[in-house]
N, C-alpha and C positions, 0 to 999 in steps of 0.2 A: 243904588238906583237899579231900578228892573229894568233887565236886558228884553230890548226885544227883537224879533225875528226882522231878516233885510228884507223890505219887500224888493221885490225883483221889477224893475220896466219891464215895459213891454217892448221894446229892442230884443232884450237879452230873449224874454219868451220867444218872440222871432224865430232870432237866432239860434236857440236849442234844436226849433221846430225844423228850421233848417237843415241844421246837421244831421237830425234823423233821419232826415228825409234822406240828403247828399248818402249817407252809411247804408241806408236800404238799396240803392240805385248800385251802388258799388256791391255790395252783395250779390246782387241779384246776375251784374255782367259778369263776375267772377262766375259766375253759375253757370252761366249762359254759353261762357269761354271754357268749361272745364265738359260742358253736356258736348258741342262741336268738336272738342278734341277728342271726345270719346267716341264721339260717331265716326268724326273722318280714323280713327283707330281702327275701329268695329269694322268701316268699309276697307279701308287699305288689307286688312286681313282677309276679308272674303273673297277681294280681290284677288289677292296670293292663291287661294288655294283654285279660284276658278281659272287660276293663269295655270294653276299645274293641273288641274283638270284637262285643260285643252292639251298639254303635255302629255299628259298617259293614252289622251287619245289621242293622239299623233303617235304616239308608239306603238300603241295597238294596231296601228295598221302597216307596220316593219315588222313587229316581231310578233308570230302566231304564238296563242294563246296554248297553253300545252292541254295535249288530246287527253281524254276521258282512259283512265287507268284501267288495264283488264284483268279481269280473273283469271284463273289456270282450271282448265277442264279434261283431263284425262279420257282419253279415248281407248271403250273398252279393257279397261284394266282387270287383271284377273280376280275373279270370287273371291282368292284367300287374300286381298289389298284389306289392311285395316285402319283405322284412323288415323294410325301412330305417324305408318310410312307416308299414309298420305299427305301428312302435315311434314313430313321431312323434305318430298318432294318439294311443295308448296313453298318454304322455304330457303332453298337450295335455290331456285324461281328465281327469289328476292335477292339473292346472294347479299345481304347484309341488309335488307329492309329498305331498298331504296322501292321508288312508285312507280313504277315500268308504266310507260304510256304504251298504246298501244300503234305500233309501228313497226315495220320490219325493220328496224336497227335492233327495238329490244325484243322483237321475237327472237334474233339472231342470241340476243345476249341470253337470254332465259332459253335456248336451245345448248349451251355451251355450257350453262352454271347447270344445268340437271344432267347435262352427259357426263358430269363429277359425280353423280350419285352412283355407290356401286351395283345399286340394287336393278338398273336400266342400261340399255341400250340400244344404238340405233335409232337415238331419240332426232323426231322430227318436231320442228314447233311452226304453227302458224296464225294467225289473226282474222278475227272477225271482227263482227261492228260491236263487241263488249266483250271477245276472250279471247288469251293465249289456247290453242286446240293442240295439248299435248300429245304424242301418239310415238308409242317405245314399247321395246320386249324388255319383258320383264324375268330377273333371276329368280327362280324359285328355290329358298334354302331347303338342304337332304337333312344335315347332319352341322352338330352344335360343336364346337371346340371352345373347351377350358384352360387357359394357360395362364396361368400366375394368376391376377388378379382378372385378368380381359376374357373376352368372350368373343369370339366370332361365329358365322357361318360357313358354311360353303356347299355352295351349288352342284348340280350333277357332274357341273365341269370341273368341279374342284377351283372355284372362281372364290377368292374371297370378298365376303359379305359383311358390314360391321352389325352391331348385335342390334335388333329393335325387338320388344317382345312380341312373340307371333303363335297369340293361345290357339289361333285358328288351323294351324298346321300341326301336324308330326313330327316334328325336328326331333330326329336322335342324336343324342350323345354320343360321341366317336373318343375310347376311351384307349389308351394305351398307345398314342402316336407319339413319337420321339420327337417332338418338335424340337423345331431351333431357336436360339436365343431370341429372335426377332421374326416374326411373319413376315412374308410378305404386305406389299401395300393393298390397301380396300382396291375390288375392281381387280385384280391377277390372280392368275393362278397359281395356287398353291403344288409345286411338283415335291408329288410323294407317293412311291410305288403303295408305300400301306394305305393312305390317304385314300389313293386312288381306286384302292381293292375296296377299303370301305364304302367310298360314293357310289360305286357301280353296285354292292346288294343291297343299300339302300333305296338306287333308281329303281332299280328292277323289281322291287315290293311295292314301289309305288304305282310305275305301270301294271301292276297283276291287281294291286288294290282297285284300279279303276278299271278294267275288266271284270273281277269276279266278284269283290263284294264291295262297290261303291256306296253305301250305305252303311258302312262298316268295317272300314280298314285295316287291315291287321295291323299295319304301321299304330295304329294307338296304343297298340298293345306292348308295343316295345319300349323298352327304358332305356337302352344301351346297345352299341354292339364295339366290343373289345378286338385289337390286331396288335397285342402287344407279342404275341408269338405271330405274328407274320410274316409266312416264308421258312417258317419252323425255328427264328432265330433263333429263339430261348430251348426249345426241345422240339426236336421234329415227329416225335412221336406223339404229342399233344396237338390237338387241334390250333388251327390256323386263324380260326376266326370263327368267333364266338359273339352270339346276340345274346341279351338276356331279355326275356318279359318282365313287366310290371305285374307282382304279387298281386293288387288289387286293392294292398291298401297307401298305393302310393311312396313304398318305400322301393329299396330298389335292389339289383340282383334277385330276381322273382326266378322263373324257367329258365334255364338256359337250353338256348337251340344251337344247337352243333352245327355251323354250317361246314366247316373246315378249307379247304384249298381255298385261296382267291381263285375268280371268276377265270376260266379259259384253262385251268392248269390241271381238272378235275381226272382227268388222264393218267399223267403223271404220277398220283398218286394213289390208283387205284379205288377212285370214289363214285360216287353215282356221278352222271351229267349232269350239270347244272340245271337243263330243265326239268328233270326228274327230282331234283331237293329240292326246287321252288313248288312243283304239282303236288310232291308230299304233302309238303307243309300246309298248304292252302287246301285240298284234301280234308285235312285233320280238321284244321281251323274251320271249315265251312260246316264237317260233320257234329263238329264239339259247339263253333258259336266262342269259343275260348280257348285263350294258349294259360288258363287258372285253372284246370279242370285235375287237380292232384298229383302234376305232374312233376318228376323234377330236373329231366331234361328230356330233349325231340332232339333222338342223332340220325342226322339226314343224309351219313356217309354213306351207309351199304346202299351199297348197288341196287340191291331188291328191294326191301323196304325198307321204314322208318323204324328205330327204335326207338322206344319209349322206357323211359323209367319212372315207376311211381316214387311220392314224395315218400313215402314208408323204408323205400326198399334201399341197403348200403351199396 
């Protein structure tokens, strides 16, 4: 016998109809109830952050807001300042990179971290409405010292200086000093009667350089000036202190110029005056234009004049 399909009342049809319904309606508050938890979520958070908002301003008015960070501006610094030292300064300023507001607290502080630098002194620091206004003398290195591997300078004063390259200046080479195991510290004086004999003919070319041929220093001309016989230690009958010029092509022991005695002792040993070896020399140098001029020493001893030796002659 053929099966056939149940047909269904219309109760049960109802009832289907029902249930669909009742399952949509619950759907729909699930919905409804999951959309209000989201919101009151949404708001309770905005809440929060508008509650800390009124917090930071209420802070904002106990605790001032940190001032606008200033530059460093050097006041009148000398011609020969190059980028290198300037950025050491600079710094030395920051003493480790902090953000100096500007303030007389940290003008006080960036006055102290740059009175470490050896290359200054008498450093004054004060503030404006965007800068520290740096204002200090400045060391001007004479003369270069080699020891071991390190390099220093040292000033007229015989002040030590640590090494920054300085293409703009004459720094000579002070050659034949007996140093000691250990220099002194950056910023002191180095005590050394040779030391001392060499900074003083290196000052003293310098102020004749800016006298007589400002445009042309003879200090450029110089490579070296040796005091390992200073004082006649090694032979008194050899000179005392000896310069050498630059040959011209850069290499070095070119002319050597006799000065002999350290400064003040010229007496002593039967030498010209001191300002009569310096007139010599500058003399020559002005009449030639060149301490390269074939020569292969300028002895500034006698009393009367200069000798000369040509490159040719034994």
């Amino acid at each position: 016998m053929a099966l056939g399909r149940k047909k269904t009342s219309k109760s049960e049809k109802d009832s289907f109809k029902l249930g669909s319904s009742k399952d949509r309606k619950k759907r729909q508050i699930s919905r409804y109830r999951q959309s209000l938890l989201f919101i009151a979520i949404v708001v309770g958070i905005v809440c929060v952050f508008a509650g800390a908002g009124v917090f930071f301003v209420f802070l904002d008015q106990r605790v001032p807001m940190p001032q606008q960070s200033g530059v460093i501006k050097l006041v009148n610094p000398p011609e020969w300042i190059n980028e290198a030292l300037k950025e050491k300064i600079y710094k030395a300023a920051q003493a480790g990179g902090e953000n100096l507001k500007l303030d007389e607290n940290a003008a006080q502080k960036v006055q102290q971290n740059i009175a470490k630098v050896s290359w200054v002194y008498q450093v004054v620091v004060q503030t404006t409405s965007d800068s520290f206004i740096v204002d200090a003398k400045w060391r001007k290195p004479v003369g270069l010292l080699k020891i071991g591997h390190g390099k220093f300078y040292v000033d007229s004063e015989s002040v030590v200086l640590d090494f920054v390259p300085m293409s703009s200046l004459p720094i000579i080479e002070i050659k034949g000093f007996p140093a000691p195991a250990k220099p002194p510290a950056l910023g002191q004086v180095w005590h050394s009667d040779a030391l001392s004999a060499a900074v003083a003919i290196l000052t003293l070319f310098d102020k004749r350089d800016k006298l007589d041929v400002p445009g042309k220093p003879l200090l450029n001309q110089i490579d070296s000036i040796d005091i390992t016989n200073f004082g006649g230690g090694q032979n008194n009958r050899l000179p005392h202190i000896v310069l050498y010029a630059k040959d011209g092509t850069g290499t070095k022991d070119g002319t050597e110029i006799i000065w002999g005695a350290e400064i003040g002792t010229w007496q002593r040993h039967l030498e010209a005056r001191d300002e009569d070896k310096l007139a010599k020399l500058y003399s020559y140098y002005k009449e030639t234009g060149s301490l390269l001029n074939g020569v292969k020493y300028i002895d500034l001893r006698q009393p009367d004049k200069a000798n000369f030796q040509p490159v040719d002659k034994n």
